[in-house]
N, C-alpha and C positions, 0 to 999 in steps of 0.2 A: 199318500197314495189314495187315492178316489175307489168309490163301490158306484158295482153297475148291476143291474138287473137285467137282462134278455127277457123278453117278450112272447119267444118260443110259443108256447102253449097259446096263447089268448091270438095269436095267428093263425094256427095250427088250427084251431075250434072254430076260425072266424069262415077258415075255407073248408073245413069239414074233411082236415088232411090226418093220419095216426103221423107218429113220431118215426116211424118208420119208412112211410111213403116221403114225408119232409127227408129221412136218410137221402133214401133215390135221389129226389128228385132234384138235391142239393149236391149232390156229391161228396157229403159230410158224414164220418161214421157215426153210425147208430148209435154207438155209445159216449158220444160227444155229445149230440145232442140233447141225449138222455140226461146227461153229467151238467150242463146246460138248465136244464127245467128245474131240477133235481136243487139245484141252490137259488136259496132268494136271494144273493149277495156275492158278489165277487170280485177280488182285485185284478185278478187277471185272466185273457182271453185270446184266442188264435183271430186275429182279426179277419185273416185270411177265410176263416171256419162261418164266423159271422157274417162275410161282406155274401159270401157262396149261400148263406139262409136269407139273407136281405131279398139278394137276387130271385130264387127262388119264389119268394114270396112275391115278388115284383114292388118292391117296395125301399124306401134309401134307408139306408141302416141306421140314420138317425130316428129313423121311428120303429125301428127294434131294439134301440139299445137306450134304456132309462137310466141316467145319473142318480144315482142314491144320495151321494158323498162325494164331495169334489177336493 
């Protein structure tokens, strides 16, 4: 099974967005998000949750989501 890292934060700072307003504006709960920054490393993820912060960002989810591990 592959590790991924989310990008969250270094988006979040690039638009001068809190992790909270990314909540809004995504339609993603807060504390996903949170849960999200919060690990450098992880096997698993709502992609549904991801595709909705991609968007958000205005951006394709390949450049929010970093392969660690494949």
């Amino acid at each position: 099974m592959g590790l991924v890292r989310l990008r969250i934060k270094e988006f979040a700072e690039e638009k001068r967005w809190t992790l909270k307003e990314l909540a809004s504006r995504s339609d993603v709960p807060y504390s996903t998000i949170k849960s999200y920054v919060r690990r450098d490393r992880m096997a698993m993820i709502d992609y549904t949750a991801v595709l909705k912060i991609a968007r958000a960002f205005e951006i394709p989810i390949e450049d929010l989501v970093e392969v660690l591990e494949e």
